[in-house]
C-alpha positions as a printed NumPy array, in Angstrom:
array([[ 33.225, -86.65 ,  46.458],
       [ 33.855, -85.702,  50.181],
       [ 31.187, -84.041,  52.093],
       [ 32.014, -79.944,  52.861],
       [ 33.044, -79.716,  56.381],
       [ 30.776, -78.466,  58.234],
       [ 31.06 , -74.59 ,  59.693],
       [ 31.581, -74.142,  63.452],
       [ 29.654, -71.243,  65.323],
       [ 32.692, -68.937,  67.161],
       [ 31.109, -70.477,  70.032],
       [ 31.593, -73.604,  69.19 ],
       [ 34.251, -74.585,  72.076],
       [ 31.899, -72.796,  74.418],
       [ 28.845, -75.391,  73.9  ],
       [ 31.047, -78.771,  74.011],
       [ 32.383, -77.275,  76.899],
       [ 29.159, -76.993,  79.012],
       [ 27.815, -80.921,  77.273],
       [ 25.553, -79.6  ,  73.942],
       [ 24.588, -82.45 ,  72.083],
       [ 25.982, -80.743,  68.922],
       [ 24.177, -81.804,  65.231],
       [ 24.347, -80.832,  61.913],
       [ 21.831, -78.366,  60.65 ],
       [ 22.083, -76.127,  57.307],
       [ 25.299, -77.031,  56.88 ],
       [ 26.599, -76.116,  60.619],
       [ 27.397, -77.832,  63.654],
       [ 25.094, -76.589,  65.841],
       [ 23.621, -77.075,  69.49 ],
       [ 20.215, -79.324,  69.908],
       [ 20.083, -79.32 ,  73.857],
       [ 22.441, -78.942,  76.682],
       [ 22.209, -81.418,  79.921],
       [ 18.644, -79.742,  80.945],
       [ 17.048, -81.234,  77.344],
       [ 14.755, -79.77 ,  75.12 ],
       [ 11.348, -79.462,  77.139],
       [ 13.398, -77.664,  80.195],
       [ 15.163, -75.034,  77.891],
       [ 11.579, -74.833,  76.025],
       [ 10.061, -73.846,  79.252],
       [ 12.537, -71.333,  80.616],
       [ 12.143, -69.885,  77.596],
       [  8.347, -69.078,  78.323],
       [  8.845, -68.237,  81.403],
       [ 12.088, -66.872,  81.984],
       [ 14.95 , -66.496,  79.52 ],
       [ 16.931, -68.509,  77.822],
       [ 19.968, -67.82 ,  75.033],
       [ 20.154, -69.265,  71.57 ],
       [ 23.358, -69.242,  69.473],
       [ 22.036, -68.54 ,  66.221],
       [ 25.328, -67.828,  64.108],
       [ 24.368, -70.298,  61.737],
       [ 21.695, -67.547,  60.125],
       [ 23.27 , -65.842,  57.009],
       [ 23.948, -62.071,  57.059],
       [ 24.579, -60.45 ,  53.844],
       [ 25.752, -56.577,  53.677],
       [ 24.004, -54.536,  51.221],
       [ 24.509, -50.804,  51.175],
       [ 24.702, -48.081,  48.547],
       [ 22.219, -45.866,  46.924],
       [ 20.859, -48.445,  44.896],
       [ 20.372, -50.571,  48.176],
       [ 16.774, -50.019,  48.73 ],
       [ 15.761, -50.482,  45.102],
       [ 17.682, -53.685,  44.844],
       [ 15.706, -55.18 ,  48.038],
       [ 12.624, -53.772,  46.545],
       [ 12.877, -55.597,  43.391],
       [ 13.993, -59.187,  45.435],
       [ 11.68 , -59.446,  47.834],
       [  7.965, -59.19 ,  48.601],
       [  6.973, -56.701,  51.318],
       [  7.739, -52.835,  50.913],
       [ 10.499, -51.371,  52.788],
       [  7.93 , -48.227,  52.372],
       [  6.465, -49.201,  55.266],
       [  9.055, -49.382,  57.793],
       [ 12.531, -46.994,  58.025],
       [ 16.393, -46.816,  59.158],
       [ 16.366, -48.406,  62.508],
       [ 13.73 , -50.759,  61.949],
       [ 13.308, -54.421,  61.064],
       [ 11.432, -56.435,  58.127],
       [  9.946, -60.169,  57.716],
       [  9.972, -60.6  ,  53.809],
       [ 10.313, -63.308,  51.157],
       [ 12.1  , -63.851,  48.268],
       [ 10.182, -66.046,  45.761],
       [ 10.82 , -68.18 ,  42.713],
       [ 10.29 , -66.315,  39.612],
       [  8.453, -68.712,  37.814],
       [  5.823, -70.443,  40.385],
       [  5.926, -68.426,  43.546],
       [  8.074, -71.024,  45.531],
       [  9.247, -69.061,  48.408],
       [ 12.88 , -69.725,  47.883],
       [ 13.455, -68.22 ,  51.2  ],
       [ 11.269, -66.296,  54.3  ],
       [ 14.363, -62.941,  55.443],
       [ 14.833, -60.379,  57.943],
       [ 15.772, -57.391,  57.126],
       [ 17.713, -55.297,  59.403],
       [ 17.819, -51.297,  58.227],
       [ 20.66 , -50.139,  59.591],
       [ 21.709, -46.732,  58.177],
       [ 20.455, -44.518,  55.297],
       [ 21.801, -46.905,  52.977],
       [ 23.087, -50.094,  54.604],
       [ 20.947, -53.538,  55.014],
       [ 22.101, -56.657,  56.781],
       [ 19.713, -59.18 ,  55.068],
       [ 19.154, -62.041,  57.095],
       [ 18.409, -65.281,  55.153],
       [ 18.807, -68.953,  56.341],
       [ 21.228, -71.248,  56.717],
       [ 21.559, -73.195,  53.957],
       [ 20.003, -69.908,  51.725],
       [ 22.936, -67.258,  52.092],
       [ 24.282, -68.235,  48.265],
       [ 21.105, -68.282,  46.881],
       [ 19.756, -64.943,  48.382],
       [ 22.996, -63.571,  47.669],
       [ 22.803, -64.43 ,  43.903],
       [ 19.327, -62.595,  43.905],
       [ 20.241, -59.378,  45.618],
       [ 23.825, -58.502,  45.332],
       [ 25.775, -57.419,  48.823],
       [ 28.451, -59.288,  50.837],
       [ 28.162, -61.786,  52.538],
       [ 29.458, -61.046,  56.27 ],
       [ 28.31 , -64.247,  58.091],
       [ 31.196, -65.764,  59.148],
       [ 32.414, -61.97 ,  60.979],
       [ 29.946, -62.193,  63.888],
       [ 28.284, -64.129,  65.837],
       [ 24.399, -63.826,  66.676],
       [ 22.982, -64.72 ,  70.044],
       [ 19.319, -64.759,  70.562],
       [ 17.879, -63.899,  74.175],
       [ 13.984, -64.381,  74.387],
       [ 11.697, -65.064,  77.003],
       [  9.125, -63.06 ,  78.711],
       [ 12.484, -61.497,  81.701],
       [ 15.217, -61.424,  78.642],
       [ 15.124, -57.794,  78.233],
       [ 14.967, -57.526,  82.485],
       [ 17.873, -59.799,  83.04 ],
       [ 19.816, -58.455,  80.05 ],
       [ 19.74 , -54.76 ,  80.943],
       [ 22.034, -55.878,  84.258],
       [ 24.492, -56.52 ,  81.524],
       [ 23.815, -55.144,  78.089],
       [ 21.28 , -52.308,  79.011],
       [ 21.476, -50.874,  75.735],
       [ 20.384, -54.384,  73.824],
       [ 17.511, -54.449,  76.054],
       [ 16.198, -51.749,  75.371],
       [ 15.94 , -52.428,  72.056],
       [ 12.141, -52.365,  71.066],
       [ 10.769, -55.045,  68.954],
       [ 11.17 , -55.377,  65.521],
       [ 13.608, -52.248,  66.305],
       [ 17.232, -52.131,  65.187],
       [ 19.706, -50.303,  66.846],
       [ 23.764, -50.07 ,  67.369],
       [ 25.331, -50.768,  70.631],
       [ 28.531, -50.742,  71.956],
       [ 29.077, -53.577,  74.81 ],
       [ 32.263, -53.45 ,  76.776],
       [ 33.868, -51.081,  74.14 ],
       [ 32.334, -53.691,  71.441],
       [ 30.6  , -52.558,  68.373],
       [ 27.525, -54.724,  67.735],
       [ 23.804, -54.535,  65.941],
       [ 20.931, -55.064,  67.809],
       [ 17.308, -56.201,  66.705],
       [ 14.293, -56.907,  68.585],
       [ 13.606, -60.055,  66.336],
       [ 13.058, -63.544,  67.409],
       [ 12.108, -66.725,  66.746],
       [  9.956, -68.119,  69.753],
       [  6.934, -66.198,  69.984],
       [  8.562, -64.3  ,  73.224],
       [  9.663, -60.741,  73.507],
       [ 13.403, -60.452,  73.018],
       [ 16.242, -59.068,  70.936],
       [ 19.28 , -61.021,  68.552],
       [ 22.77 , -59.385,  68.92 ],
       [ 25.134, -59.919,  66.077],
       [ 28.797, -59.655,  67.787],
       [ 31.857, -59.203,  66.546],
       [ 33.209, -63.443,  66.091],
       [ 35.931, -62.499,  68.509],
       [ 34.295, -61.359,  71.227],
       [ 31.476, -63.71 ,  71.521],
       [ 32.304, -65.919,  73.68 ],
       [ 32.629, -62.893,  76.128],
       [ 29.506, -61.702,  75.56 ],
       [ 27.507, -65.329,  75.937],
       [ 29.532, -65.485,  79.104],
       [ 27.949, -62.116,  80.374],
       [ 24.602, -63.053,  79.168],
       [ 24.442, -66.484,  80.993],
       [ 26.271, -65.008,  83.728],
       [ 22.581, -62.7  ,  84.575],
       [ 20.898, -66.214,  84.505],
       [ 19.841, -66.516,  81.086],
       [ 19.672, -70.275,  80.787],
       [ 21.455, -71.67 ,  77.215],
       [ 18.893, -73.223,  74.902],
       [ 19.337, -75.692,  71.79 ],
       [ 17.791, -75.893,  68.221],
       [ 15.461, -78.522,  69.418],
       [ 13.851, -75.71 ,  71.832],
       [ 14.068, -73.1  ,  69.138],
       [ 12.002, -75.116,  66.587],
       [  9.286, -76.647,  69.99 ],
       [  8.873, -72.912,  70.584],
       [  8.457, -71.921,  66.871],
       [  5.709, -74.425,  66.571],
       [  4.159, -73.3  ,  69.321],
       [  4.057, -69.932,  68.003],
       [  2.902, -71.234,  64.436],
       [  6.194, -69.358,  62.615],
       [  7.348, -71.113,  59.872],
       [ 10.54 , -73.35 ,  59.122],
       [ 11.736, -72.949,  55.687],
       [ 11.95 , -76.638,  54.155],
       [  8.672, -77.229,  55.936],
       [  5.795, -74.544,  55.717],
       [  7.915, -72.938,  53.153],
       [  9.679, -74.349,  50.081],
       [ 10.128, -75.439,  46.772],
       [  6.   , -75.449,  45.525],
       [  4.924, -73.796,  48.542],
       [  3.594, -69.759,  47.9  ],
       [  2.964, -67.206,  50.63 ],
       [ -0.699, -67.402,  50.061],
       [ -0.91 , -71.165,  50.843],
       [  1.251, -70.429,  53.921],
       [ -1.375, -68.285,  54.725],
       [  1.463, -65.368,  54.623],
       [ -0.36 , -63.006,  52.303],
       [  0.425, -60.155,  54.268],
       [  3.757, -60.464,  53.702],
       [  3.582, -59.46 ,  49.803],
       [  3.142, -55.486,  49.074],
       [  0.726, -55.59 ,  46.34 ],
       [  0.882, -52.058,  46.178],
       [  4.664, -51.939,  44.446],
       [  5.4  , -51.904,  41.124],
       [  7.022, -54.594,  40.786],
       [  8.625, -57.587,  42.751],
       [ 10.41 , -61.249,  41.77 ],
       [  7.342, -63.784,  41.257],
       [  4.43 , -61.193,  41.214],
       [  3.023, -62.348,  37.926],
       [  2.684, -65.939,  39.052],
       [  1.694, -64.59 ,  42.38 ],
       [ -0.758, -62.785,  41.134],
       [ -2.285, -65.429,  39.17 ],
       [ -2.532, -67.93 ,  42.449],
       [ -4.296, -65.116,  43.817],
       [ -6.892, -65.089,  40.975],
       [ -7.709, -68.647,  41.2  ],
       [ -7.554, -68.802,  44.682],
       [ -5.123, -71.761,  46.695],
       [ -5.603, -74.858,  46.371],
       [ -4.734, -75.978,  49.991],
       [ -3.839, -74.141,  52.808],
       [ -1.58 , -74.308,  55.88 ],
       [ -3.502, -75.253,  58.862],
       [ -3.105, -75.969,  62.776],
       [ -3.812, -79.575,  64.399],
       [ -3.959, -80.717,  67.69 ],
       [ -3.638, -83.799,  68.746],
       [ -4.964, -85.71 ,  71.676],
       [ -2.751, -87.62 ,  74.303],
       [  1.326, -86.97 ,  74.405],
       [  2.484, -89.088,  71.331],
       [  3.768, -86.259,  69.182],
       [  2.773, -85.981,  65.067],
       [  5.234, -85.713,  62.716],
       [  5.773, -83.687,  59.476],
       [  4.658, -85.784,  56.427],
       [  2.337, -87.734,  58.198],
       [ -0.903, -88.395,  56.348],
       [ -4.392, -86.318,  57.388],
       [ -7.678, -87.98 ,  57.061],
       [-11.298, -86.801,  57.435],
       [-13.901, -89.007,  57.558],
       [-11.355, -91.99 ,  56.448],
       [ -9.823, -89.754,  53.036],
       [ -6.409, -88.737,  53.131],
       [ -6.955, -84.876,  52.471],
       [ -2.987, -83.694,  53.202],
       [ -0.198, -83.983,  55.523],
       [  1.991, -82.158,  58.212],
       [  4.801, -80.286,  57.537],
       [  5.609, -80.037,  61.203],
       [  4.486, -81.822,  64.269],
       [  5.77 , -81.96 ,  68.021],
       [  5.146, -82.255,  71.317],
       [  4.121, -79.07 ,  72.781],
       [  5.495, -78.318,  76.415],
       [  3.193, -75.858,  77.195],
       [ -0.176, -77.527,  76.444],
       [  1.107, -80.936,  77.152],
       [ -0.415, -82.457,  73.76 ],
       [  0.517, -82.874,  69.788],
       [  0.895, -79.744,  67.633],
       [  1.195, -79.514,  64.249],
       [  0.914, -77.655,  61.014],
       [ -0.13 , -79.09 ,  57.901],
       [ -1.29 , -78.153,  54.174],
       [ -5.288, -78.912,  54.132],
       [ -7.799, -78.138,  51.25 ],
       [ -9.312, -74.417,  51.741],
       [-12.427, -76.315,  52.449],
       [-11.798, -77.894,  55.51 ],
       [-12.162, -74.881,  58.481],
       [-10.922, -74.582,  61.837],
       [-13.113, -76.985,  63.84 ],
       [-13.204, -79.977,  61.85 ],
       [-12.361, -83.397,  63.389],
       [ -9.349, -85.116,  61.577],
       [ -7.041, -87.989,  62.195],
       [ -3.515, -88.156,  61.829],
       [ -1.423, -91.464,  60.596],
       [  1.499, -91.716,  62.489],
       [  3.351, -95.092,  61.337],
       [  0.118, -96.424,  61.305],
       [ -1.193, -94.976,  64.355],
       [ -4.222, -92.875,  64.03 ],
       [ -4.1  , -89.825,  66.637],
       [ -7.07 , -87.998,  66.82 ],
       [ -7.208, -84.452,  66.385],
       [ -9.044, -81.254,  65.576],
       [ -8.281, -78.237,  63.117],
       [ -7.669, -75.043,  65.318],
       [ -6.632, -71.489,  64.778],
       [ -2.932, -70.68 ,  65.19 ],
       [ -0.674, -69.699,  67.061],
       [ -1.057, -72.79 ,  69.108],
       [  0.557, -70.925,  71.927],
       [ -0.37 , -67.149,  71.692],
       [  2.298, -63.938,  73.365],
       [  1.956, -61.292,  71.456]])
């Protein structure tokens, strides 16, 4: 059987136009760098500001009176906590082991209207858990971040930029109805805009047009190691619980009831068996994700992501590590038979906020 095409952001024409190295990723074709490469976009990004198209994200519409209570039930953390015009991290787990089947934003709109954002490759699966409709393929979503996004955006979108974080607001831009959050992905202040499909291209023109340099995937997932946020299919995953990835403060104990809690609870009883850590590396050879860790000669677990980092001009990476082993301890990391030395540190690698 055929492979699915694969979907095409509405700006699409816009990065083969200015040379993107396009890929596949989640089931889109998607941008990995533009001429400048990865480690240039990476560092306008901390310390300017840079665009990302991220259209390939999911957005599913859920509204109604029942809205709340539906989200309640799905996913860990307690919209309790936050209100209309505000914005979410959560999980939905696996009801069974845990699993986080998938790490969301949720974007709380109006009195009873949600646009859950899940990822790529997740959209049918969150959808099957919570209901709504899915409205991905109706916008577009550009990410600006970088510590002068909100200054150079405001000469063209002022009322995106002033869009506080974790905020969600609508805006009109040029007559154009959109929905603002100030969420990211990068560890640097910013805000995503979800734009109508049609009128994207418009608006990335008017965004780059301020000097907001366009930035790839491959930057995006540098800069989200850096900042220690997790990829889904890496840090989070099939086997993989909030508490190992060291996200218990995700899950609102104090609700009644949410998917997983039971055998959530019971990890929590017993304690983790391993834990997601931070490892740097010495010298510029970058670790990879599944690549072995050893202490003292004993493999004791393995990476889940490793890079390059930019910023400290060394390896980075993130790996699951028995609870035992604590921030200090010398390891060394296989790389095709390699062995980098490194040390367990605290994360983020790369601290902004």
């Amino acid at each position: 059987m055929a492979e699915p095409a694969a979907e095409l952001s509405p700006l699409d024409a816009v990065h083969r136009a200015i040379g993107a190295r396009m890929v596949s990723f989640g089931g889109w074709q998607m941008p990995l760098a533009y001429e400048s490469g990865t480690i240039d976009e990476h560092l306008a990004c901390r310390r300017d500001a840079v665009v990302f198209d991220v259209s390939h994200l999911g957005t599913v519409r859920v509204e109604g009176a029942d809205a709340d209570e539906r989200l309640q039930w799905a996913f860990t953390n307690d919209l309790g906590k936050i209100a209309v015009g505000r914005a979410q991290y959560t999980h939905l787990l696996d009801e069974v082991d845990a699993s986080v089947l998938d790490d969301i934003i949720v974007w709380w709109i109006d009195d009873e209207v949600f646009d859950v954002m899940p990822n790529a490759s997740n959209t049918d699966r969150v959808r099957a858990a919570i209901g709504g409709v899915e409205t991905t393929h109706t916008r577009a979503v550009l990410a600006v971040q970088g510590p002068r996004a909100k200054e150079r955006l405001a000469a063209v979108f002022p009322e995106a930029a002033a869009v506080g974080r974790f905020r969600v607001a609508r805006a009109t831009w040029e007559g154009i109805p959109c929905t603002v959050a100030g969420t990211g992905y990068t560890g640097e202040s910013g805000v995503e805009i979800a734009v109508p499909a049609g009128s994207a291209t418009d608006l990335w023109q008017a965004i780059t047009g301020a000097g907001i340099v366009p930035a790839g995937l491959g930057a995006r997932d540098t800069l989200r190691l850096e900042a220690a946020l997790p990829l889904h299919g890496h840090e989070l995953g099939p086997g993989i619980t909030p508490l190992q990835a060291g996200l218990g403060w995700v899950v609102a104990w104090g609700k009644d009831e949410f998917r997983g809690r039971e055998a959530l609870a019971a990890e929590l009883d017993r304690g983790p068996a391993r834990v997601l850590r931070g490892i740097t590396t010495d010298g510029r050879r970058p670790p990879r994700a599944d690549c072995e860790v050893l202490v003292d000669g004993s493999v004791v677990g393995a990476l889940t992501s490793g890079n390059f980092s930019p910023v400290l001009g060394h390896g980075i990476a993130l790996g699951f590590l028995p609870p035992t082993i604590e921030v200090g301890t010398a390891v060394t990391v296989d790389v095709r038979g390699a062995a980098l030395a490194g040390r367990v540190v605290p994360t983020p690698f790369v601290a902004k906020h």
